[in-house]
Each structure stands twice: as structure tokens, then as C-alpha cells.
C-alpha positions as CSV (number, residue, x, y, z in Angstrom):
1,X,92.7,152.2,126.7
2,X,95.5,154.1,124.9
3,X,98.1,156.5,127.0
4,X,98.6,159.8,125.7
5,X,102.1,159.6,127.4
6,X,103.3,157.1,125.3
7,X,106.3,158.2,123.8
8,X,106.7,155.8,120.1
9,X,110.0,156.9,119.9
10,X,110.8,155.0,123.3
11,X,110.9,152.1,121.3
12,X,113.3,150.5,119.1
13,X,110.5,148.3,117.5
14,X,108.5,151.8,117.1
15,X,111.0,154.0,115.4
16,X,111.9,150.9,113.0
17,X,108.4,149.4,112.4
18,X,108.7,150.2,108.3
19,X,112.2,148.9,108.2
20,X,111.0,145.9,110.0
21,X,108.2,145.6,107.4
22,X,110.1,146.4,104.2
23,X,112.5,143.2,105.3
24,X,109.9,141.1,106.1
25,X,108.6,141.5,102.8
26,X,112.1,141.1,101.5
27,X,112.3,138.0,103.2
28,X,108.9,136.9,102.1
29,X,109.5,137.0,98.1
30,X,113.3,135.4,98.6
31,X,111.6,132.4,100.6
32,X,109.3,132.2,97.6
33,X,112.1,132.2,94.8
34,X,114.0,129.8,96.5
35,X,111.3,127.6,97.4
36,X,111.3,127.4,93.5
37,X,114.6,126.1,93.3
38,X,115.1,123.2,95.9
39,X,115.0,120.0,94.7
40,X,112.2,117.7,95.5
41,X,112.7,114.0,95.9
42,X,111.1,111.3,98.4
43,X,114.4,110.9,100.4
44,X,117.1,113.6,101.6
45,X,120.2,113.5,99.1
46,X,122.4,111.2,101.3
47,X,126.2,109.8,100.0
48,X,126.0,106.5,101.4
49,X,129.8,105.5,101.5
50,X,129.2,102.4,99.8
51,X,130.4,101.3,96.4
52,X,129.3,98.1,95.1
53,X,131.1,96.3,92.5
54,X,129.3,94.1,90.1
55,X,130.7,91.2,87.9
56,X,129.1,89.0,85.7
57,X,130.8,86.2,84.1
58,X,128.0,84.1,82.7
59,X,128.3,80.4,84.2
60,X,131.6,80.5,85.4
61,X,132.0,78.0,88.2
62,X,132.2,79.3,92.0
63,X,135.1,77.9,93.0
64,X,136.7,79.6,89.6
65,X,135.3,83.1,89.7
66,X,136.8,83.2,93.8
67,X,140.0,82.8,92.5
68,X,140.1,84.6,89.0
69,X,137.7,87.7,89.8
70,X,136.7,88.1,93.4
71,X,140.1,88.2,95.1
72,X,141.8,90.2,92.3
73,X,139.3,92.7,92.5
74,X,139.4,92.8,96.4
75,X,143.4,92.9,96.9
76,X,142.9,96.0,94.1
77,X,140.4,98.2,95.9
78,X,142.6,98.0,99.1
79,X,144.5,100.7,98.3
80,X,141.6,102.9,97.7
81,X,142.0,105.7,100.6
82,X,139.2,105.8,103.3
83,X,138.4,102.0,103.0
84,X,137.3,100.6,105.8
85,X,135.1,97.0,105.3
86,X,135.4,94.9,102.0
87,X,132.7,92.3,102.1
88,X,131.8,90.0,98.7
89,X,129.2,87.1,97.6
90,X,130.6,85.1,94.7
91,X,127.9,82.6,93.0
92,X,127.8,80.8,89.8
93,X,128.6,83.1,86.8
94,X,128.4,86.7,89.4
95,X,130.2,88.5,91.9
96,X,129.5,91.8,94.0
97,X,131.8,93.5,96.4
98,X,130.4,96.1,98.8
99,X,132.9,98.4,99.7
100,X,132.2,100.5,102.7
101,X,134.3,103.8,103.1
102,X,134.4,106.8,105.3
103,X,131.3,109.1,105.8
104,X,134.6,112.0,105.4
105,X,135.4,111.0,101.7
106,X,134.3,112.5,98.8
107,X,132.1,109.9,97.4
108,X,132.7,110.8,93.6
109,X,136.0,110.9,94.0
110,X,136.0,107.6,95.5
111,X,134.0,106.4,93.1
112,X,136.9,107.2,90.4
113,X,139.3,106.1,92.4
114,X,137.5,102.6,92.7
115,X,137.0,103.0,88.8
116,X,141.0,103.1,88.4
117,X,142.2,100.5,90.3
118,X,139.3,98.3,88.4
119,X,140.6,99.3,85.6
120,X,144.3,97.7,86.5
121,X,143.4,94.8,87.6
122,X,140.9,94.0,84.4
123,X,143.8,93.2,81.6
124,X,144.0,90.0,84.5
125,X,140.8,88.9,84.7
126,X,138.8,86.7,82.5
127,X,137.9,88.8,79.2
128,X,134.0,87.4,78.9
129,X,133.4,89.1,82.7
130,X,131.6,92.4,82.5
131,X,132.2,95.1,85.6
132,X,130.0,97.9,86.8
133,X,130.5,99.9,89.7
134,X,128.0,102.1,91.3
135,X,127.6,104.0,94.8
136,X,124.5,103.6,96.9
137,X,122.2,106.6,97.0
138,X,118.4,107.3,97.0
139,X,119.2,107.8,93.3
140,X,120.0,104.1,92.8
141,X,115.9,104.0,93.0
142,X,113.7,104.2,90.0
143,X,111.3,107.1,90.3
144,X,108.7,105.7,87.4
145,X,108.2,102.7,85.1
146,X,106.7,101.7,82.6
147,X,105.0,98.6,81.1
148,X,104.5,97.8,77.8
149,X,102.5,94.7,76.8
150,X,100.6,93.4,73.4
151,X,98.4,90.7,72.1
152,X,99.8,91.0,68.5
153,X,103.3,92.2,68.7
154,X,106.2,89.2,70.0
155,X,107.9,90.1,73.0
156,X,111.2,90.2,70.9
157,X,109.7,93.6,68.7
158,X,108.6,94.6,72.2
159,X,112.0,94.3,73.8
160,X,113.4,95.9,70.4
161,X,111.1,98.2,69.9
162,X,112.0,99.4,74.2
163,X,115.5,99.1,73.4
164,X,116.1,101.1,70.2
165,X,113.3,103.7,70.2
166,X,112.0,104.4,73.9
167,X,115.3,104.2,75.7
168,X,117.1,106.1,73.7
169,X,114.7,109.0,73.1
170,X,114.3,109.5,77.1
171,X,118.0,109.5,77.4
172,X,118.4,111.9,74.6
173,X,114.9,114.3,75.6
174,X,115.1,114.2,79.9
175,X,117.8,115.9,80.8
176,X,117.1,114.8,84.4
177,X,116.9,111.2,83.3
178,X,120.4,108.8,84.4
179,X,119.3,105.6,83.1
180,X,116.8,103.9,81.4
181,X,116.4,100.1,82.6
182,X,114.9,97.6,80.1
183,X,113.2,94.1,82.0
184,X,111.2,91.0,80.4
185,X,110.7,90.9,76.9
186,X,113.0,88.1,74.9
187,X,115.8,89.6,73.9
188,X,116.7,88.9,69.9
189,X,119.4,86.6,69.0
190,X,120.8,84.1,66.5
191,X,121.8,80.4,67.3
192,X,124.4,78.1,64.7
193,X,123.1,74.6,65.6
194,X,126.5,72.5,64.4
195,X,126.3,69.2,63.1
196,X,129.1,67.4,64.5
197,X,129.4,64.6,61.8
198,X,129.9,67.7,59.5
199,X,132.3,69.4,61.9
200,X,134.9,66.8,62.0
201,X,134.6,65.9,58.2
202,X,135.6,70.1,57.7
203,X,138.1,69.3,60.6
204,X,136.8,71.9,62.5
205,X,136.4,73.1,66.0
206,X,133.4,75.2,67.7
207,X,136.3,77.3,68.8
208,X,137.2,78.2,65.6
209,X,133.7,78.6,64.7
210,X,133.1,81.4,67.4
211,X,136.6,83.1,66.5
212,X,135.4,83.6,62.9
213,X,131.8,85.2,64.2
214,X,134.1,87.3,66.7
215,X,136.4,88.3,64.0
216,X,134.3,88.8,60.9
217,X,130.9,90.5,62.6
218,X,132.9,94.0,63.3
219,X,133.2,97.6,61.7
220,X,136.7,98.4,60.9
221,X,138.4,101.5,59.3
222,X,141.5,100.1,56.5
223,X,142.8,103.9,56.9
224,X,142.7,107.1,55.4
225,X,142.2,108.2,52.1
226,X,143.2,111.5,50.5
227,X,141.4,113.0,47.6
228,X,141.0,116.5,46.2
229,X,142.6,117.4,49.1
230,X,140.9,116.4,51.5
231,X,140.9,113.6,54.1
232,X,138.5,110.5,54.4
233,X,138.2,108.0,57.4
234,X,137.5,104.4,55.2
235,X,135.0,101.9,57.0
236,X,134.3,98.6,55.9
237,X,131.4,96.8,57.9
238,X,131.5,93.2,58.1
239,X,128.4,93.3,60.1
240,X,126.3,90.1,59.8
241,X,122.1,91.2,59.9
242,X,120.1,88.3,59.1
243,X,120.8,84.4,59.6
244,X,121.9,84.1,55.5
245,X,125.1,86.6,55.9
246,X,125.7,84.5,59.4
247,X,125.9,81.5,57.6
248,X,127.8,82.5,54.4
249,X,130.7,83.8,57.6
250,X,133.9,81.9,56.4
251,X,135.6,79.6,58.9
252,X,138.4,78.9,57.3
253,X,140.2,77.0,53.9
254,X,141.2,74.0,53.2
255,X,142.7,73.4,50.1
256,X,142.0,76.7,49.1
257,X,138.1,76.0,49.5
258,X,136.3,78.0,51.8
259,X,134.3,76.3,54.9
260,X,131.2,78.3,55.7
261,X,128.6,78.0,58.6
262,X,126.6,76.8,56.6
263,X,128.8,74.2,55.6
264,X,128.5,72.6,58.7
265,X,125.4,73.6,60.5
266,X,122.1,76.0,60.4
267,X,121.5,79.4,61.5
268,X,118.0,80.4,62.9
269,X,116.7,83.4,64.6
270,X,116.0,82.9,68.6
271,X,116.0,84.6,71.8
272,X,118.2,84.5,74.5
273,X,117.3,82.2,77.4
274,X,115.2,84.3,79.9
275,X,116.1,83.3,83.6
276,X,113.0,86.1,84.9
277,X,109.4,85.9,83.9
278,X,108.1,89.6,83.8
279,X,104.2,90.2,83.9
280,X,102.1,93.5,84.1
281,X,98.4,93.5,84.0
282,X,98.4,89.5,84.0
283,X,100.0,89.4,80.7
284,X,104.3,89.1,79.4
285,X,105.3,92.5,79.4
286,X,108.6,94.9,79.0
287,X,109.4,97.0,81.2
288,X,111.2,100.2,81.6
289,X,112.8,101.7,84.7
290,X,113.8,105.3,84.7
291,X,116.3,106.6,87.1
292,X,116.8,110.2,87.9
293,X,120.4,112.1,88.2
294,X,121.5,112.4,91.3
295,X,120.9,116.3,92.1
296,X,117.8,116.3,89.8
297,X,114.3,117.0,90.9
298,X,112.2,113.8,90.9
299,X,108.4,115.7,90.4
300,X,110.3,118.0,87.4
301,X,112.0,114.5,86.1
302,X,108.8,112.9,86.3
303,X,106.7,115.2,84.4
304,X,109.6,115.3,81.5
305,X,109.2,111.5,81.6
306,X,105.5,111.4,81.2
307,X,105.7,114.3,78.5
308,X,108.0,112.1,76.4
309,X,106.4,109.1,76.7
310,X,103.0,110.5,76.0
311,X,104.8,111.9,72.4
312,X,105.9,108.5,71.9
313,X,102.7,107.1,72.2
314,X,101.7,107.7,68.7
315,X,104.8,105.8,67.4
316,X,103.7,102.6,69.1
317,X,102.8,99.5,67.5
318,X,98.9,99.1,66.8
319,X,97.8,96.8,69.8
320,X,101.0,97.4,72.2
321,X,99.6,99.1,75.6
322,X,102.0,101.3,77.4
323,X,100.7,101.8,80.9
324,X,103.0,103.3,84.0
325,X,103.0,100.6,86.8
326,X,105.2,102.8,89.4
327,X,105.8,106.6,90.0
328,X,107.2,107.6,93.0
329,X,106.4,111.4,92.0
330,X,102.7,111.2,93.2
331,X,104.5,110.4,96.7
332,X,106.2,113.6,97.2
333,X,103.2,115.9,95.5
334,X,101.1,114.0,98.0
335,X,103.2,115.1,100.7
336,X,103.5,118.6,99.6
337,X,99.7,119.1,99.3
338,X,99.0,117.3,103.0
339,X,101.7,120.2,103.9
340,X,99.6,123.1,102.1
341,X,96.6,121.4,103.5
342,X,97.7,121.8,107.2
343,X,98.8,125.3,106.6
344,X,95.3,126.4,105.1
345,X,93.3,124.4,107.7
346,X,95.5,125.4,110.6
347,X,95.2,129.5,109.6
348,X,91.7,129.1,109.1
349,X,90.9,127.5,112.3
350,X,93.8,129.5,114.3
351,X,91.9,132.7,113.1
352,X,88.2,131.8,113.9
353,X,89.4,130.8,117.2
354,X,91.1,134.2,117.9
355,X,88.1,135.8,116.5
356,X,85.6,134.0,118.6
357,X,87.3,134.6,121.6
358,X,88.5,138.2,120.6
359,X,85.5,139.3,118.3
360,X,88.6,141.2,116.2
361,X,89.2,140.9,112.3
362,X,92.5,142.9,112.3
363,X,94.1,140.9,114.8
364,X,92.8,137.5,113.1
365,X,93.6,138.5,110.2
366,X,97.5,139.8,111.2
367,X,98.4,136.9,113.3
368,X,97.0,134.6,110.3
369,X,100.5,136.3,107.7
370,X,102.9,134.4,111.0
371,X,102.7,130.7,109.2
372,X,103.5,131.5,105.7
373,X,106.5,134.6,106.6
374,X,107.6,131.8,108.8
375,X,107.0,129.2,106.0
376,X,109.1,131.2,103.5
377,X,112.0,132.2,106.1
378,X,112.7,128.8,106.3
379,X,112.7,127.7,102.6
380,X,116.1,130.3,102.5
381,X,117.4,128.5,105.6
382,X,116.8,125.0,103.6
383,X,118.3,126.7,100.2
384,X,121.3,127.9,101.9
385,X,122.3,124.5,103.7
386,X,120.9,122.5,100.7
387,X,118.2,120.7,101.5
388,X,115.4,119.0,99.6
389,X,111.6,119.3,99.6
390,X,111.0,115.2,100.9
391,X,109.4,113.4,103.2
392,X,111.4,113.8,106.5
393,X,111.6,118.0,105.8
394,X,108.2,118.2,104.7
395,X,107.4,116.3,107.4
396,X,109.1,118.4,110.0
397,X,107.0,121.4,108.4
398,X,103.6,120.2,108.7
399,X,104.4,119.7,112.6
400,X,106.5,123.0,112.6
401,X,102.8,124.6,111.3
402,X,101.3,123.4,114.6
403,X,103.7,124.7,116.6
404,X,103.5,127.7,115.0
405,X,100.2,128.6,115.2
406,X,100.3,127.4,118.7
407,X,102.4,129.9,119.8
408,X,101.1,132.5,118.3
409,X,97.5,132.3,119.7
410,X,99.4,132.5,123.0
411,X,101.1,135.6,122.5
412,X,98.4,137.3,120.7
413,X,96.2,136.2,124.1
414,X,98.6,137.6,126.4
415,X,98.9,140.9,124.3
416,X,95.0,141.4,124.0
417,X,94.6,141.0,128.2
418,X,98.3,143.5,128.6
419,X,95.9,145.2,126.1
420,X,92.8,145.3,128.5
421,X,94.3,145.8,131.5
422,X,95.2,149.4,129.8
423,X,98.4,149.2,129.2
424,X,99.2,151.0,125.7
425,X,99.8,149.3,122.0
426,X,103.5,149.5,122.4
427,X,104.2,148.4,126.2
428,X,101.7,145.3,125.2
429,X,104.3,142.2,125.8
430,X,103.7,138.6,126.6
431,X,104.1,137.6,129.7
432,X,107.2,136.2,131.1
């Protein structure tokens, strides 16, 4: 029962109510757009304030690589600010020191400033050791792979054919895309088998052997040269493609004859020795790891990778099978939908139950709009202080639904029995 004393302009809610709906609509298409733009990944974007420093030095001794490489690179790093634990494992041939910083630091300054003092200290160290440095994130993860495996083709045109063509068309066609990891396979490469009879008849050392690959197996520019006035950049490649040029590589003269590979040994095609045996579908397979950029989003990322891969499909080999064996996409669109899912389920049964116990539409259907304005509000909150669509946040909205749509079936309850007790539609409160 309605009072005909009831004044609307007694309250504040009353004299504002289109205001109040105008801004809830606002509200509602900004949640929207921004949900559009916030990243999704399976993990919050977290800067870990680790670095890790890699070294390989092929089979360098232990006790060597301590004292040439490990220790060099930890007394350089120690003057990187915000350093707080330097911890390393040295093993035959490889080294990796964990730096652990700050949480306050920048970590991509850090990173550089890691870079530099790496960068010092490497005219020291051993020139055959090879140094990466990289900081721990979620990122560090692959979010899909691939597998490629054949009955026909070798596992070196596989390898080749992963290195040259796949890899470099998802680097160059994903912009999301940050690296592209090639495993298994056998990796293409010549060997010069000496004979050492040979060797010292030529008076010749495998030192000298190497030095000549080294030196003659390079593009090099002899200078500029000027004509009709304008300027070329000269390039002569001494670039060694097949086992005959290898072996017709000069070594050096004596008495004005020159001593070839040849001369002195054979050159074959190999592979490099392979330390990891890499299978997929019970067969020797290739495989390819993608990772994402850091502030990327892994579903859009994904779907780029799956689009370019499907295009380079075609292109493959007759008899190679390209099959993805790991996509960490389906994870977070599983999530999402379980999300939607509780949402529709928990407004459908939220309304039947205040219709069955109020026997009204209107009001069903009114309190059903309080999940999504409240779903959308909060997609600006998450834009604004940058959060991701992931596992923990879209976690913490499917119970947030519950909660939700708890409380609104008990304020709509105590509004409906402020309602019968004849109290008008705008003194109707909860009670306190």
C-alpha cells in the first residue's frame, strides 16, 4: 500500500533517479570497453626481481669455468644497485647466476644495468663462452608449441626447415610473439676428419686448420667504391656451402704451394651431437616453443600463432605432420567461460528464486541487471590499476558473483516485507 503523503522530492535518491540511471549506464558501456582492453594471461603480470645469467662454454672443465667465468661475472654484477643475494651453479661447459634484487627496483632497468656490467667483464673471459641474461616472469613460459614430425623427411630438413622458415615467419607475422624456441631435430653440420700421417707430412696443426675455417668462412666488405657518382658498399663472401668449397679452404703455403683440407683430410656432411632425445606422438620430432611479450595478451597471441601456422601449413613438406602438443590459451578461455557460466546460472537461479517466493517479474527481472553493472564496474577498477583477466582475478570474480547475488536477494527480501508492512516505494530500506 502506497502513501499519498509521500513527498518524492524528500528524497535525494528521488529527485536524482535519472541521473543515477544515465551514470549507471555510463558506467556500464566504459566497463565493457575496457574489459576489451585488459590483457588476459594464466598468471598476474609479476616482476620477479630475479635475473639469471646464463653461460655456456661447451666442455670447459669445472674447476676452469669457476675461475675464468663464474667469479668474473659475480664480482661484476656486485655493483649493480638493489642487489641483494648472488647465488651460482658452475658444471662442466655451463654456468648460471641468479641474481636476486629488490622488489623496489625497476626490473628493466636492472636488467640493463646487469647487461652493462656483462658487457665489461666479457673482453676477459673466454671468447668460445656464449652469455644470455634474462629476468624471471610468467612470460619466461611458453604459451603454445608445436611438433613437427615425418616418416620421409630427416630430422636435419626438419630442424632446417623449423629454423629458416617457421621461426622466422612467426617472429616476423605475431607481433605479440618474443621468441620462438627450436628443440630435437639434428642440427646440420660439417665434420673435417684429419689424417694425422698427412698432417705432419704438410707440417700442420689442427689449430691452424680451424684458424683458416675461422678466417676464410666470413662476408667482408674491401671498401667503397665510387662510380657515376654514386657510392657502393663492396662485399666479398668467402662463405663455404657444401663439403667441396670446405675442403678446397687453403691452410696455408709451403713453398709457394698451397695446402688444402683436402690435402690432408675429408669433409662430410653430419649433425651435431644431440645430448636430448625429443619425441611427440611416439615418433623424433622438432619442436617449437613460442613465447609471448611481456605485456601481450596470451588468448590474442595465441590465436595470431595458430593463424600463422595454419598458412604455413601448405608450405610443409609432403609427409611432415605439424600437430600443437601445448597451449596454455585454452586455460584462460576455460576460465573465462566457467566465469560467464556462474554469472548466467547464478542470475537465472537468483531470479526464479525471487520469483517463486515473490510471484513478481519486475522485481526479478531488476535485481537480475545487479551482477553484470557490478561485473563491468569492476573491469574499470581492474583497467585503471592494471590488472589482467587470469586465473587468480577471474577467480576472485566467479566467487564475487556469489556474493553478489547473495546479497541482493537479501535486500530485495527486506524491501518487499518494508513493502508489505505499508510502508511506501521510497521509505522501503533494508533493515539495519
Amino acid at each position: 500500500m502506497q502513501h499519498s503523503s509521500e513527498n518524492p522530492e524528500n528524497y535525494w535518491f528521488a529527485r536524482h533517479s535519472k541521473f543515477i540511471v544515465f551514470l549507471i549506464l555510463i558506467l556500464g558501456i566504459v566497463g565493457v570497453y575496457a574489459a576489451i582492453g585488459i590483457p588476459v594471461a594464466v598468471f598476474p603480470t609479476t616482476n620477479f626481481p630475479r635475473i639469471i645469467v646464463g653461460v655456456d662454454n661447451g666442455v670447459m672443465p669445472i674447476e676452469q669455468m669457476e675461475v675464468t667465468i663464474t667469479r668474473p661475472i659475480e664480482q661484476a654484477v656486485n655493483s649493480v644497485p638493489g642487489l641483494e643475494d648472488v647465488r651460482s651453479i658452475t658444471s662442466r661447459g655451463s654456468a648460471d647466476v641468479t641474481l636476486t634484487f629488490n622488489w623496489n627496483v625497476n626490473m628493466l632497468e636492472t636488467l640493463q644495468q646487469v647487461d652493462a656490467a656483462v658487457s665489461r667483464v666479457q673482453s676477459s673471459l673466454p671468447s668460445t663462452a656464449q652469455i644470455q641474461t634474462h629476468r624471471m616472469d610468467f612470460a619466461s613460459f611458453p604459451i603454445i608449441g608445436y611438433s613437427l614430425t615425418s616418416d620421409k623427411v630427416s630430422q636435419s630438413d626438419l630442424w632446417e626447415f623449423a629454423t629458416y622458415e617457421i621461426k622466422p615467419r612467426l617472429n616476423r607475422n605475431c607481433p605479440g610473439v618474443a621468441s620462438v624456441l627450436v628443440q630435437g631435430g639434428q642440427e646440420p653440420e660439417f665434420h673435417i676428419t684429419v689424417d694425422p700421417a698427412l698432417m705432419v707430412r704438410a707440417k700442420t696443426g689442427v689449430s691452424e686448420i680451424l684458424g683458416a675455417v675461422n678466417r676464410t668462412n666470413v662476408i667482408d666488405s674491401p671498401g667503397l667504391i665510387t662510380r657515376n657518382h654514386q657510392l657502393y658498399l663492396g662485399l666479398i663472401s668467402g662463405q663455404a656451402h657444401d663439403s667441396k668449397e670446405i675442403g678446397d679452404i687453403v691452410i696455408k703455403n709451403v713453398n709457394n704451394a698451397p695446402i688444402r683440407i683436402q690435402d690432408i683430410g675429408t669433409v662430410a656432411r653430419a649433425t651435431a651431437p644431440a645430448f636430448t632425445v625429443v619425441s611427440a606422438n611416439g615418433k623424433p620430432a622438432v619442436l617449437l616453443s613460442i613465447n609471448r611479450q611481456p605485456d601481450s595478451n596470451t588468448v590474442e597471441v595465441a590465436d595470431e600463432v595458430r593463424a600463422e601456422m595454419e598458412a604455413i601449413r601448405p608450405t610443409l613438406p609432403a609427409g611432415v605432420d605439424m600437430r600443437p602438443f601445448y597451449d596454455q590459451s585454452n586455460i584462460v578461455k576455460e576460465s573465462i567461460n566457467s566465469v560467464r557460466d556462474a554469472i548466467i546460472i547464478g542470475l537465472f537461479l537468483s531470479g526464479f528464486i525471487i520469483w517463486l517466493f515473490l510471484r513478481d517479474w519486475g522485481t526479478a527481472l531488476m535485481t537480475g541487471l545487479v551482477v553484470p553493472v557490478t561485473m563491468v564496474v569492476t573491469f574499470i577498477v581492474m583497467k585503471l590499476i592494471g590488472q589482467s583477466f587470469n586465473l587468480m582475478t577471474l577467480g576472485g570474480l566467479a566467487a564475487a558473483v556469489g556474493l553478489v547475488i547473495d546479497d541482493k536477494i537479501v535486500v530485495v527480501e527486506n524491501i518487499v516485507l518494508h513493502r508489505d508492512g505499508g510502508e511506501g516505494p521510497l521509505k522501503q530500506q533494508p533493515a539495519h
